[in-house]
N, C-alpha and C positions, 0 to 999 in steps of 0.2 A: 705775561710770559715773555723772557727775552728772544729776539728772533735767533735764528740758529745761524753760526758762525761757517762760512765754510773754506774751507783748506783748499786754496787752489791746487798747489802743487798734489793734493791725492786726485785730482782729476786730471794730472799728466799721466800718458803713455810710457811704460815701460818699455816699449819694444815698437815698431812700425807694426802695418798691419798685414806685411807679407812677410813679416820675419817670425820663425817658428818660437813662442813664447819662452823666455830665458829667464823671466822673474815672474815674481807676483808678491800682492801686499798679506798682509792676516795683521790682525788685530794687535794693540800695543798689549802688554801684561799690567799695566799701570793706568786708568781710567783720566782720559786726557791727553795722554802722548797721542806723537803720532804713530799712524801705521809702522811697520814695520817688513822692510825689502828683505826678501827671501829671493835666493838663486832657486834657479828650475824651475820648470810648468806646476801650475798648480796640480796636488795632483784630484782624479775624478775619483769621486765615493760610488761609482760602480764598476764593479770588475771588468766585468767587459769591455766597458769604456777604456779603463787606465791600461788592462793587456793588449786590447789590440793597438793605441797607441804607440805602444814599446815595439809590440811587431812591425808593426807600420813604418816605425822611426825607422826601425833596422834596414827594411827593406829598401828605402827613401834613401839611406848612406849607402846602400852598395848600387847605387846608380838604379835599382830596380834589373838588377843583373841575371835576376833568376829568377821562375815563375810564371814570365809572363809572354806575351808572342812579342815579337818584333812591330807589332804595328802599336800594340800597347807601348812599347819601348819608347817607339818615336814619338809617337802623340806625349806623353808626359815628359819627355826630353824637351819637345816642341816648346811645350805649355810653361814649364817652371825652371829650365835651365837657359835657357836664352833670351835674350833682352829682346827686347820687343818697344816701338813708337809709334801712337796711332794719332789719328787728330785730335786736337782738341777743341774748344766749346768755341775758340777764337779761331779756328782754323789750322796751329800750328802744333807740330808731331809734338806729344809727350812721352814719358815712359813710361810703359804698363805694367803692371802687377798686378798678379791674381793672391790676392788675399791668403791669408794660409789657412784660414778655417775654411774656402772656397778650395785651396789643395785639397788638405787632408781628407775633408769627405769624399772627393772622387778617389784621390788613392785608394782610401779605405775599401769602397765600391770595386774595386777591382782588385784590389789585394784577397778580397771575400772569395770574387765570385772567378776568379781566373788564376792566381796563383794562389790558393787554399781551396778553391773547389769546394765551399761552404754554402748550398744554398737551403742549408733550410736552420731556423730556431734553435732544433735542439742540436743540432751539428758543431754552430753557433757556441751556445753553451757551453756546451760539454767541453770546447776547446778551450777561451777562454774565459770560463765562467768562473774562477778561482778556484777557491776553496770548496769542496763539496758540488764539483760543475757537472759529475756526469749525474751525481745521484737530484741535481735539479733538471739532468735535460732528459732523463727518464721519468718527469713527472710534467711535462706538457705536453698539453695533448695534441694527441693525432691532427688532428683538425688546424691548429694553427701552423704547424708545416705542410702543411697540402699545397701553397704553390709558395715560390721565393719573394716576399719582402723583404725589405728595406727601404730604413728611414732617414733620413740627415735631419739631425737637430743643431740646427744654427740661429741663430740669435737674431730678430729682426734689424733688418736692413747690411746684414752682413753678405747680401749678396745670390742667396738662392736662386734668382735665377741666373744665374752663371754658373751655378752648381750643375743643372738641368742641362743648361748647353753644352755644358764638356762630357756629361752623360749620355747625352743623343752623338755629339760628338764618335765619342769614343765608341759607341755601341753599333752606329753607320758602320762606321772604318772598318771596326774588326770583323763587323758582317759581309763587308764587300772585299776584303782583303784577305781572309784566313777562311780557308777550305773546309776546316772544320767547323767553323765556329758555330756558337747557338745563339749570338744574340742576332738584332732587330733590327730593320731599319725601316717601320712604321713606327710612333709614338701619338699617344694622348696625353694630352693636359689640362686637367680640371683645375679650373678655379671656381672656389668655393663663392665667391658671390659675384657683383656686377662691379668692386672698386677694383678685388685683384683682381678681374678678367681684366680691365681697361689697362693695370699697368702690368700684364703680362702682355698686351695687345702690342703695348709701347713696343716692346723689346721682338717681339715674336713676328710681329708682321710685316709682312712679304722679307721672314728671312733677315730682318736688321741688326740683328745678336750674330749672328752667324759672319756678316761682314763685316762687322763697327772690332770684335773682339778678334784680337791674334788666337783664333780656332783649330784653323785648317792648315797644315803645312803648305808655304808655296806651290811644292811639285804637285800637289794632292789635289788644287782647286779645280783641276779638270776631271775630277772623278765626284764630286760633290753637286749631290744632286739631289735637293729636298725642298719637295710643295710646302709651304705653308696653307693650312686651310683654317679659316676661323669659325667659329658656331653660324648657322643659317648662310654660310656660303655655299654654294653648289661650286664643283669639283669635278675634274674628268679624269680618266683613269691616267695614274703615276705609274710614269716611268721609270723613276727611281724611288726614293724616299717618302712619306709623309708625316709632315707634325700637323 
């Protein structure tokens, strides 16, 4: 059997990996060509997925101008409109980017849960579930909207816990900041065995995500105030925050 031939050039980047997706390949018509360059994002074979996308998008071009509180504002202005230079491995500032699958999912996360005020499944659904969405989100049950999940499906090694930190981020701030607010500024993080504990350990302990990553708006560092506590550490009571 001859060994398989392989096409560099289809293992080149269409795009960086903080730039919002402008191409993608599919398939030649003819057995042997090569791929074939298609404009626009791939699109996603679940509705959900490809509508709030489109929402998302929209929301993303109007600066995030409506919907959301002021603090939400600033933090994602913070996060994706300004340049940012941190150290690097040799010592010396690079520039940083947050990935755009590490945006979009926290957008998305807040695009839900604060300006559409969607917390539950069939809520979800019904909005935008496509075709036939409300008569699918009057057929789940009770039970799976009882309290608010959500999930980010990102791709290994694209970055999830970055995702997390702009979620804790974002959920401190708006808790300490906004009068109304309902979210939290305790959090838990399970990992599922003893490899991701240790490289979640990396990143989480005593708070290293928190300073290594342009997180926190300058003015803000004096109000940021969050224990790290790891599994069998003993702990005394917070006066601000806990992960």
């Amino acid at each position: 059997m001859p060994d398989a031939i392989i096409n560099p050039a289809a293992l080149e980047p269409l795009y960086l990996p903080w730039e919002e997706p402008n191409a993608h390949r599919v398939r030649a018509k003819r057995e042997g060509d090569p791929a074939v360059h298609e404009k626009g994002r791939r699109p996603s074979t679940i509705a959900i997925a490809q509508n709030l996308r489109q929402a998302v998008s929209e929301w993303r071009q109007a600066d995030y101008a409506y919907g959301c509180s002021e603090t939400t504002r600033e933090l994602l202005l913070h996060w994706f409109w300004r340049a940012h230079r941190v150290p690097g491995a040799d010592g010396n500032l690079i520039e940083f980017n947050y990935y755009f699958c590490q945006r979009e999912a926290i957008e998305t996360l807040i695009y839900l849960m604060e300006v559409r005020r969607l917390t539950t499944l069939s809520a979800i659904t019904a909005e935008f579930g496509g075709a036939n969405a409300e008569i699918a989100a009057l057929g789940i049950n009770p039970d799976e909207d009882t309290w608010s999940r959500y999930a980010f499906k990102v791709a290994t090694g694209a970055g999830k816990t970055k995702i997390m930190s702009l979620a804790v981020v974002w959920s401190y701030f708006h808790a300490l900041r906004e009068s109304d607010s309902t979210m939290a500024k305790h959090f838990v993080v399970i990992a599922p065995n003893l490899t991701v504990f240790e490289r979640l350990k990396e990143d989480f302990e005593y708070g290293k995500i928190f300073d290594k990553d342009p997180l926190i708006p300058p003015a803000w560092k004096g109000d940021w105030n969050l224990s790290v506590v790891l599994q069998d550490e003993a702990s005394g009571a917070a006066t601000g925050g806990t992960l």
